[in-house]
C-alpha positions in Angstrom: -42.8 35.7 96.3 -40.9 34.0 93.5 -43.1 31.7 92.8 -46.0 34.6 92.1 -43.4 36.2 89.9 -43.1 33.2 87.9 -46.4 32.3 87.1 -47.8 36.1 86.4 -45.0 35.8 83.9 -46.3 32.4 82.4 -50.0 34.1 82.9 -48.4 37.3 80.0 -46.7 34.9 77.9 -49.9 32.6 78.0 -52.2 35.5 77.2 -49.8 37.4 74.6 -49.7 34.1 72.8 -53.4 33.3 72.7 -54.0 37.2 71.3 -51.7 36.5 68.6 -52.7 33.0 67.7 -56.0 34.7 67.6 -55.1 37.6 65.4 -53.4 34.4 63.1 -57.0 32.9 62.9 -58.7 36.0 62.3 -56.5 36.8 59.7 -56.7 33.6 58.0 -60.1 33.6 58.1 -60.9 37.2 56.7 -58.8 36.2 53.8 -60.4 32.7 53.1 -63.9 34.8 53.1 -62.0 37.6 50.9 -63.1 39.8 53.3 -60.8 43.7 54.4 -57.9 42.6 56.7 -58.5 45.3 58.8 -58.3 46.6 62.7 -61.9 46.3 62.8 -62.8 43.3 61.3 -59.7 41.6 63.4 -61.3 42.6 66.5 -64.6 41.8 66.0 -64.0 38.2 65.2 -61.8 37.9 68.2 -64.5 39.4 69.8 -67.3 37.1 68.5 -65.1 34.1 69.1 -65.1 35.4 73.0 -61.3 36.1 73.2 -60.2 38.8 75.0 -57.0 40.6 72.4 -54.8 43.5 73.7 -56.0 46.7 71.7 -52.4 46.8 70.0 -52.7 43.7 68.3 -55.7 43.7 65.3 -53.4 47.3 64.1 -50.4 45.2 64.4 -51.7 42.8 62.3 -53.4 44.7 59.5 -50.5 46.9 59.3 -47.8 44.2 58.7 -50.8 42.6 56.5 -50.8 45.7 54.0 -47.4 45.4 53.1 -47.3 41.7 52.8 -50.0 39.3 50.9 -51.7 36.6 53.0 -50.8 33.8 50.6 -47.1 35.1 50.9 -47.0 34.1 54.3 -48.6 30.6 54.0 -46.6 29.6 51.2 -43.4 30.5 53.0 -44.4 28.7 56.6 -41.2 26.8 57.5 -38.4 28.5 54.7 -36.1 30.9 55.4 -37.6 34.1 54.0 -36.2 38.1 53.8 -39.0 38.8 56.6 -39.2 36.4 59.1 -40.2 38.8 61.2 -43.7 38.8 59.3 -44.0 35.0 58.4 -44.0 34.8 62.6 -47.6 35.1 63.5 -48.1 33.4 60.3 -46.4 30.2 61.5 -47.3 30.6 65.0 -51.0 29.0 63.8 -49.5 26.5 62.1 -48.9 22.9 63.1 -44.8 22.7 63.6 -44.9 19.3 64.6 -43.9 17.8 61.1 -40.6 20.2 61.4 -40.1 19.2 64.2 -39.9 15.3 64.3 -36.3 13.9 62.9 -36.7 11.5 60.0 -36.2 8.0 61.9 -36.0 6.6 58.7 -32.3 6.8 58.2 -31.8 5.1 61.4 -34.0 2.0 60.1 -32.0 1.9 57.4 -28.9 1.1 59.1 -29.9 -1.5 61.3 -31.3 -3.5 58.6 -28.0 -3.3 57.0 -26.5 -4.9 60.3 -28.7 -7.4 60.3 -27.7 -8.7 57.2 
């Protein structure tokens, strides 16, 4: 029924995600070791690290990797960029939680001041 819908759904989502978080770590690890960014090498660290990628993913990744430098897409994690679009899997590995948290500082701030 319904309910089977919904959670084959959250079983896509769940798997696209964990194919392109580890196409992220794949990446960012090739390029820590200076190593090709390439279809190949993508796939056979997913595959040594056990996880199961759909095959359109490692060309997905090395392509939008040619055009655009690794260090490009770390350095602009969290900014407004001309290609979000390719600072997406990027970010997707990265902790967000810093981003976000609100400041609760301001709000410390003024209940000192009615204290006073």
């Amino acid at each position: 029924g319904v309910l089977g819908q919904k959670s084959s759904s959250r079983e896509q989502i769940s798997e696209m995600s964990n194919s392109e978080l580890a196409m992220t770590y794949a990446a960012l690890i090739l390029h820590d070791e200076g190593a090709d960014i390439n279809a190949e090498n993508l796939n056979k660290l997913a595959k040594a690290a056990g996880v199961t990628v759909e095959a359109y993913w490692a060309p997905l990744f090395a392509k939008m990797l040619e055009k655009t430098s690794v260090e490009d897409l770390i350095s602009n994690v969290g900014t407004a960029s001309a290609a979000p679009a390719a600072a997406a899997p990027a970010a997707a590995g990265a902790p967000a939680a810093a981003a976000a948290e609100p400041e609760p500082e301001e709000e410390e701030e003024e209940e000192e001041e009615e204290k006073d």
